[in-house]
C-alpha positions in Angstrom: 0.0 0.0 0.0 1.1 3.5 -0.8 0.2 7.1 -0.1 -0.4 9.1 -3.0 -0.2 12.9 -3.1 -0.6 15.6 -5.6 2.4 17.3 -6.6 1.7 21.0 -8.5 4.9 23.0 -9.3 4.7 26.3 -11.3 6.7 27.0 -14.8 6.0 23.7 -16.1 9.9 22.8 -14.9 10.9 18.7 -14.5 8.1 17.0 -12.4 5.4 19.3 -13.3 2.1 17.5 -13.5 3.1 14.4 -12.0 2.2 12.3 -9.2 5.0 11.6 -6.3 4.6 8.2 -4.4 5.3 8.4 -0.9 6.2 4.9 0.4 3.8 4.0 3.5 6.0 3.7 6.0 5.6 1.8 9.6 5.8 4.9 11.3 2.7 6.2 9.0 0.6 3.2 11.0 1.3 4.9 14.8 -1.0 6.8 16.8 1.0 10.4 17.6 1.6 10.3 21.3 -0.4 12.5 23.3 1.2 15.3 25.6 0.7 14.6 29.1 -2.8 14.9 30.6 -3.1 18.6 31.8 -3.6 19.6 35.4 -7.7 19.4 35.9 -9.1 23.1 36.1 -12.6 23.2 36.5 -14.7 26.1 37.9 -15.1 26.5 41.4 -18.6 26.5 43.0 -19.6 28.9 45.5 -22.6 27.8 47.6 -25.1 30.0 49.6 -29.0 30.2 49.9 -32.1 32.0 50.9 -34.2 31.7 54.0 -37.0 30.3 52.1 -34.7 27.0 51.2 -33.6 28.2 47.8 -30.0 27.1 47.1 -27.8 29.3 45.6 -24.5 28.2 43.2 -22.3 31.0 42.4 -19.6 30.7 39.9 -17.2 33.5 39.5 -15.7 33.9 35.4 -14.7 37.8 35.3 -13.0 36.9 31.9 -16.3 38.7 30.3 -18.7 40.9 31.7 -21.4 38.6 30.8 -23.7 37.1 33.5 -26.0 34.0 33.6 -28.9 32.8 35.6 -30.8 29.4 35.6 -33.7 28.6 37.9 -33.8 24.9 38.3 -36.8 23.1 39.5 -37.1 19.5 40.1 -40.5 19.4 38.1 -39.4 17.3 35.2 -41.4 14.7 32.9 -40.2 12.2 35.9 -42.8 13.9 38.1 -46.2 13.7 35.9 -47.9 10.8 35.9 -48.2 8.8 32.0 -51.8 9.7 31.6 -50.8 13.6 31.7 -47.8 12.5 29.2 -46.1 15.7 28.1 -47.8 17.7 31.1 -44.0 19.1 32.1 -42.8 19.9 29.1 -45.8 21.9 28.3 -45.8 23.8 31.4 -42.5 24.9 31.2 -43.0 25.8 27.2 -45.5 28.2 28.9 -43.4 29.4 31.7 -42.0 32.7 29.4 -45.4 33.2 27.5 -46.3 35.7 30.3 -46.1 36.7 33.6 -47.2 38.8 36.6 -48.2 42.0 34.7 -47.3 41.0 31.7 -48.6 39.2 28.4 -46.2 37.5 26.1 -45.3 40.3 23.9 -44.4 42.5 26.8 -42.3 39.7 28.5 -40.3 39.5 25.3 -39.7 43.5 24.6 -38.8 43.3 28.5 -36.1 40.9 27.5 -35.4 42.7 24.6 -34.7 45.9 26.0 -32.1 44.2 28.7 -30.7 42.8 25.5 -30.8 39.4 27.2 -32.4 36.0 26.0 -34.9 34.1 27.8 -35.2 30.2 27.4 -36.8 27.4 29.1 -36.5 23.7 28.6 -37.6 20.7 30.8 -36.1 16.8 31.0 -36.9 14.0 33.0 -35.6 15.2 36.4 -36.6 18.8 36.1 -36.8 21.9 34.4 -35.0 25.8 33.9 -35.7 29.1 33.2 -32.3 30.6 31.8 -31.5 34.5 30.7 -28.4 35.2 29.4 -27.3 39.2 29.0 -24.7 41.8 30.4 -23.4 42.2 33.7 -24.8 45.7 33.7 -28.7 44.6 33.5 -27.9 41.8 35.9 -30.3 42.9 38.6 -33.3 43.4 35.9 -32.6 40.4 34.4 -32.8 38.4 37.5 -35.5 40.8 38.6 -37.2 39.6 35.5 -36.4 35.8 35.7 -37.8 35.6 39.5 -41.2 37.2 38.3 -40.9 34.4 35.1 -40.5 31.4 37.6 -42.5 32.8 40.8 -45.2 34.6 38.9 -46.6 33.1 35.8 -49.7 33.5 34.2 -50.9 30.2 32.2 -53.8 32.2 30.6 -56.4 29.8 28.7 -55.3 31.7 25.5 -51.4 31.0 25.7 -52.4 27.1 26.7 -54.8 26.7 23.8 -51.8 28.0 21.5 -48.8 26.5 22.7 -50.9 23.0 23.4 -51.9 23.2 19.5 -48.1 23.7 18.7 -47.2 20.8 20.8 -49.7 18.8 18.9 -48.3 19.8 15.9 -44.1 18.2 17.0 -45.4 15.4 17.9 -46.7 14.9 14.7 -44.1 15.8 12.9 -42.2 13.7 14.8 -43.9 10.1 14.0 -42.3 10.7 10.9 -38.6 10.8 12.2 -37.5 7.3 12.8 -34.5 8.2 15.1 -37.5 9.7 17.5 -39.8 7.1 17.0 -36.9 4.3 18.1 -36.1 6.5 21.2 -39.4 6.4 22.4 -40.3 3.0 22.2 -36.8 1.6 23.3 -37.7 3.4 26.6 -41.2 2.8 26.8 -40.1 -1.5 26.2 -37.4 -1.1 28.9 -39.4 -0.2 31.8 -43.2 0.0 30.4 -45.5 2.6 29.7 -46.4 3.9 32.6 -42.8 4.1 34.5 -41.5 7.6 34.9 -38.8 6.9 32.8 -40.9 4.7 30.2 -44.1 7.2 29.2 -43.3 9.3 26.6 -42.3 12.7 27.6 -43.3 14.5 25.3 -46.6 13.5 25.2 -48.8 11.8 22.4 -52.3 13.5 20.5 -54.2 11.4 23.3 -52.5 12.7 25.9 -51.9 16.2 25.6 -55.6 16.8 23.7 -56.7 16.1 27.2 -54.4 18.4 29.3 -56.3 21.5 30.3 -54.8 24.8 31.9 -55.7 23.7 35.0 -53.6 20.7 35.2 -50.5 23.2 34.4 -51.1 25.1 37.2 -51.7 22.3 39.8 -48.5 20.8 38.0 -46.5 24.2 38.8 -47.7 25.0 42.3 -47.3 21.3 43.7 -43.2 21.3 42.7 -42.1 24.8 42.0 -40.7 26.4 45.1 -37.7 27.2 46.8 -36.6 23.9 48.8 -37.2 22.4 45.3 -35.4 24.8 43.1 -32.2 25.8 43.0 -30.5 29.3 41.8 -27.2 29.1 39.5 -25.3 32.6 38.6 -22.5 32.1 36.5 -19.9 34.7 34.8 -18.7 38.5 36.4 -20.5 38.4 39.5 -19.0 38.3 43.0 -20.3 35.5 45.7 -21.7 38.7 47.7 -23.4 40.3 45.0 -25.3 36.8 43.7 -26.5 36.7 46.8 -27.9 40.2 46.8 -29.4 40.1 43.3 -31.2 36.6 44.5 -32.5 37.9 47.3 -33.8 41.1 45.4 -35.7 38.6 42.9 -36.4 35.3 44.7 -37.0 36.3 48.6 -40.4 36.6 48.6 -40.9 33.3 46.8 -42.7 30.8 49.5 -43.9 27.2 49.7 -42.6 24.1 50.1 -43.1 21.9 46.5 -43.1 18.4 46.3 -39.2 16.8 46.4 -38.8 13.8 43.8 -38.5 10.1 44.2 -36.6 7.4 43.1 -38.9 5.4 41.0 -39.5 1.8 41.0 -37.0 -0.2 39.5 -38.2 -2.1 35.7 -38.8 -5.9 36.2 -36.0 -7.8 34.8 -36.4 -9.3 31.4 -35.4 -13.3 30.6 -34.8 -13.2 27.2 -33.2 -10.3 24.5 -36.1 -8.6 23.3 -36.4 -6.7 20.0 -38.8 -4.9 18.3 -39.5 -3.0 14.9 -41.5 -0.2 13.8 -42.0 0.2 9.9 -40.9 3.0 7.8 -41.4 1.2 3.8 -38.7 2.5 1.6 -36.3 4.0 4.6 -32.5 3.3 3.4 -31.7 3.5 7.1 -33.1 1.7 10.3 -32.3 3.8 13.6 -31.1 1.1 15.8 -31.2 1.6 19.7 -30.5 -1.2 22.2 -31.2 0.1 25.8 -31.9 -1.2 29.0 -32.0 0.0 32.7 -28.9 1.5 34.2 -27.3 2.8 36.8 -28.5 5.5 39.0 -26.7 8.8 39.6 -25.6 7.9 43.2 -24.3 4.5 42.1 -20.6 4.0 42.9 -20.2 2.3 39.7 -21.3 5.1 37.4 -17.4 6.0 37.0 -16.9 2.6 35.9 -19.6 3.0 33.7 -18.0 6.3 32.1 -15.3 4.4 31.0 -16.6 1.8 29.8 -19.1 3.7 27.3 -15.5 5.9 26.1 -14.5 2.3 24.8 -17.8 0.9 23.9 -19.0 4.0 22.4 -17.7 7.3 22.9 -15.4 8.0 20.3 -14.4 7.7 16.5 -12.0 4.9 18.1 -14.2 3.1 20.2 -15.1 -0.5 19.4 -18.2 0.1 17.6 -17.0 2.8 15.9 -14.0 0.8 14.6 -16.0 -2.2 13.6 -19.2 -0.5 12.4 -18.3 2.2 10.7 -14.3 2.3 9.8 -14.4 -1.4 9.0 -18.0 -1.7 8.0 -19.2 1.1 6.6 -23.0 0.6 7.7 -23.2 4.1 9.4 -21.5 7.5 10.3 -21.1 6.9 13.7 -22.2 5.0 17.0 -22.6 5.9 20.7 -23.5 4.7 23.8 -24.1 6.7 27.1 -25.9 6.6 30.7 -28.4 8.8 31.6 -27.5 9.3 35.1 -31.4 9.6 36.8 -32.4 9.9 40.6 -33.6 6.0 39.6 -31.8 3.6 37.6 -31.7 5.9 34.1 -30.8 4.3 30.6 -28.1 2.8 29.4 -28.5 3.3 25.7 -26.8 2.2 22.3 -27.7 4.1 19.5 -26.7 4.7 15.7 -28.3 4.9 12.2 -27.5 1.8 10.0 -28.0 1.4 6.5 -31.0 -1.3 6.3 -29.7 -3.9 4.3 -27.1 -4.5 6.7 -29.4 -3.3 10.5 -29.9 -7.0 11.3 -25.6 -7.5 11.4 -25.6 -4.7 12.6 -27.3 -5.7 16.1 -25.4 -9.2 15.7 -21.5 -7.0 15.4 -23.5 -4.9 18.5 -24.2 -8.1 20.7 -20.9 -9.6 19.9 -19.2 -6.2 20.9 -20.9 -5.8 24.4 -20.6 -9.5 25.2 -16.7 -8.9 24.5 -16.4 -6.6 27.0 -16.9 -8.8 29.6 -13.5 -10.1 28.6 -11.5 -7.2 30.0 -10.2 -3.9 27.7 -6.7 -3.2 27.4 -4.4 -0.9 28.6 -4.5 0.9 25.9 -8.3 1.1 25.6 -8.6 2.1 29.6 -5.9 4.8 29.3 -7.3 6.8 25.7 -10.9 6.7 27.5 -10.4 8.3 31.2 -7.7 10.7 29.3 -10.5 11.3 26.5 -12.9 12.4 29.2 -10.9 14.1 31.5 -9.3 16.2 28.8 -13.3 16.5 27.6 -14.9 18.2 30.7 -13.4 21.6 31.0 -14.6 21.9 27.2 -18.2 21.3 28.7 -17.7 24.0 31.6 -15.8 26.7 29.1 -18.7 29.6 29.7 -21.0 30.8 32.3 -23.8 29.3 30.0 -22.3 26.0 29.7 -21.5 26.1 33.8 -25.4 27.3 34.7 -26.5 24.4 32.5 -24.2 21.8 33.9 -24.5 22.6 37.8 -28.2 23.3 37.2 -28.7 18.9 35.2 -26.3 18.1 38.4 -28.8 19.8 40.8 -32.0 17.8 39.4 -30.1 14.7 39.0 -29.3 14.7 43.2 -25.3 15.7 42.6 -23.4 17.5 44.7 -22.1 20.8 43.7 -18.7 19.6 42.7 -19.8 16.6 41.1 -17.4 17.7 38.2 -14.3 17.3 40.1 -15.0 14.2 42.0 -16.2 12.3 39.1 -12.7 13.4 37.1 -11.2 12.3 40.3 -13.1 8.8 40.2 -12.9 8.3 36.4 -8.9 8.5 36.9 -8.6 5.9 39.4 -11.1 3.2 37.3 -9.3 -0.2 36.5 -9.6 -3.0 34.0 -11.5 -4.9 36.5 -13.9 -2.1 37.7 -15.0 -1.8 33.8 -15.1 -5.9 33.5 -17.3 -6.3 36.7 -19.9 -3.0 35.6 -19.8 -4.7 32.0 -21.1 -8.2 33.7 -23.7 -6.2 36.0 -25.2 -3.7 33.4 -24.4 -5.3 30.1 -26.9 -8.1 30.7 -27.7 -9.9 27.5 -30.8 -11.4 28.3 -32.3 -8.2 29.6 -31.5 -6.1 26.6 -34.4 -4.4 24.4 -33.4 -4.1 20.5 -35.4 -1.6 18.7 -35.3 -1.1 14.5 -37.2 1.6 13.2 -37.2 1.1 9.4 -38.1 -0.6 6.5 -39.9 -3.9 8.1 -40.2 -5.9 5.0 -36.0 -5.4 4.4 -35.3 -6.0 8.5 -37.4 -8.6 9.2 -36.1 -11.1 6.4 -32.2 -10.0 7.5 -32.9 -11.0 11.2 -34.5 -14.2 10.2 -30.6 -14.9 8.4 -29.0 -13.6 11.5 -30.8 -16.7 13.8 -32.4 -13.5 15.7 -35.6 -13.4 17.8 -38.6 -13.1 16.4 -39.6 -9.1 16.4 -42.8 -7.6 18.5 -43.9 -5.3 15.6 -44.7 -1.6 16.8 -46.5 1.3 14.9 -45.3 4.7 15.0 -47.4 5.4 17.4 -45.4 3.3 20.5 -48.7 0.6 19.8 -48.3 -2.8 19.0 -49.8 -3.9 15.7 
């Protein structure tokens, strides 16, 4: 094998137009060695909090004089129950359509004027309110925010509207196959009416039968102060976060309705898959999930590592084998979802459907090998990989907010950055080989393929597969 490269040269002089062969050479084959792993800086957390329970997390960043602010609330999709299925995420879609005096157009020229921006979101563990602007409007904005979170209106009108435009996404997204998979996969793992198994986002049964009513018993049962916590992030001093929270969030009052740990799924006896079908897809979204870890398991470190070599880079075993040596997709991961309860562990990719039923064969084979042991090598690249990884996730106040305020739902400490660095780097060989044996479990794995049925179904007869529960788009068996 050789390395070919294009030679130009100018004047038309000896050579010109010609190719020059570069022999391949061993040294062409090695990895470049990798400086050594840099001293761990990670923002420092300031803690404080209000006489009404609301904790504060300050961190200071005076590199810009930019501030951010993110009300966290444990009021997630994990806290409705699955016949109000996309009740959270609709209340907090409504949280910034208008509030105390305000309608929706004069909540957004307020944040306009403060040349800020406004956002909500919700996941399964809670919810934020977020507004990002200059150091200089930092006590309207936060004035602003606290009325937002402690004040907000859920008018019939607003519901009616944004309730139609979540009717409208989840419609849309019965026709995206990747979504689809991820539903279902979650829904088979711990059943339909598990926290973590209804559909968060809600289906047309579901939210047609939501009312404005619901959204406000939803709001005052689990939004307030011992529930919620308060992250400013960027050029703001410990004394004066604490001043600008008390300004906007003092006056807030009651006591909200703290999360549980849900029940744990019943534990499978065989490898389960399932299809849903999309006639004529070139591509099958393959996900192979099942019940994890929780976030205060001592193994989730473990369980870092062992997704960096399973799944969490270009290099990473299925990588390697499904795409570099393959070529049935672009690329493959596979992650925890670190819960109060025992979140998902999930495998997912897009494969090219011919080749989805081999695919999920090369994906068993992969996670039973694991249980072998990974090599030096292998353990090395992934706690580096990560390490070297997290400051990029903590590199502005918006990116700090956001991680301390997931941390804060999940039931982390603070400075679960650090001490998880700190616990990757001290992960063996044998730590990844005994959390591959106890949450790789074959027999308890759910397979879903969303795709063409007719193509998948004849391939995983070849492959000596189960037979496959067949799903429609809508999460219902056929």
């Amino acid at each position: 094998m050789s390395l070919a490269l294009a030679c130009n040269t100018s004047g038309g002089g000896k050579g010109s137009g010609q190719r020059r062969v570069v022999p391949d050479e061993p040294w062409r084959q090695a990895r470049p060695p990798s400086g050594p792993v840099p001293e761990l800086k990670v923002p420092a957390v300031q803690r404080a909090g209000l006489k009404n329970g609301l904790t504060v997390l300050v961190v200071e960043d005076h590199s810009l004089p930019l501030v951010t602010a993110r009300v966290v609330v444990r009021a997630g999709a994990a806290q409705e129950v699955a016949k109000d299925a996309g009740l959270a995420a609709l209340t907090w879609d409504l949280l910034d359509e208008g509030a105390g005096s305000m309608n929706q157009l004069a909540l957004a020229n307020a944040v306009a004027q403060l040349g800020a921006e406004l956002t909500t979101s919700c996941e399964l563990e809670g919810g934020a309110a977020q507004i990002e602007l200059a150091r200089d409007h930092a006590e309207a904005g936060l004035k602003l925010l606290g009325t937002v979170v402690t004040k907000p209106t859920f008018t019939a009108a607003d519901f009616e509207r944004v309730r139609d435009q979540a009717l409208v996404r989840v419609q849309e997204r019965n026709t995206d196959a990747r979504a689809v998979a991820d539903t279902l996969v979650n829904a088979l793992v711990y059943g339909s009416e598990h926290a973590y198994g209804h559909d968060a986002a809600g289906s047309a049964d579901t939210i047609g039968k939501l009312t404005a009513q619901k959204v406000k018993s939803f709001w005052t049962t689990h939004a307030a102060p011992r529930n919620a916590a308060l992250i400013i992030a960027g050029d703001v001093t410990l004394e004066q976060a604490k001043a600008l929270a008390q300004k906007a969030f003092g006056a807030w009052s009651g006591s909200g309705r703290a999360p549980k740990a849900p029940t744990e799924p019943a534990l499978r006896s065989a490898l389960t898959i399932a299809t849903v079908d999309f006639p004529g897809a070139s591509q099958a979204a393959l996900r192979v999930a099942r019940a994890g870890l929780a976030a205060s398991d001592a193994d989730l470190p473990a369980l870092i590592v062992l997704n960096a070599v399973l799944g969490g880079t270009r290099s990473s075993r299925l990588n390697v084998k499904l795409r570099e040596e393959k070529q049935w997709t672009d690329a493959a991961r596979s992650e925890q979802l670190a819960l109060l309860g025992r979140g998902p562990w999930l495998l997912s990719t897009e494969v090219q459907t011919d080749a989805a039923a081999n695919a999920v064969a090369e994906t068993i084979a992969i996670i039973e090998s694991l249980k072998s042991g990974i090599s030096d090598d292998e353990l090395g690249r992934a706690k580096e990989g990560w390490v070297r990884a997290l400051p990029g996730l903590l590199g502005t106040p918006a990116d700090q907010a956001r991680a301390l305020g997931t941390a804060f739902a999940q039931g982390f400490d603070a400075d679960m950055a650090l001490k998880m660095a700190e616990a990757v780097l001290v992960v063996t060989s044998d730590d990844v080989k005994r959390v591959a044996e106890r949450v790789l479990v074959k027999d308890d794995l759910v397979v879903v393929l969303a795709g063409d049925r007719a193509v998948l179904s004849a391939k995983l007869k070849e492959q000596g597969l189960p037979d496959a529960l067949l799903f429609g788009k809508d999460g219902f068996p056929e």
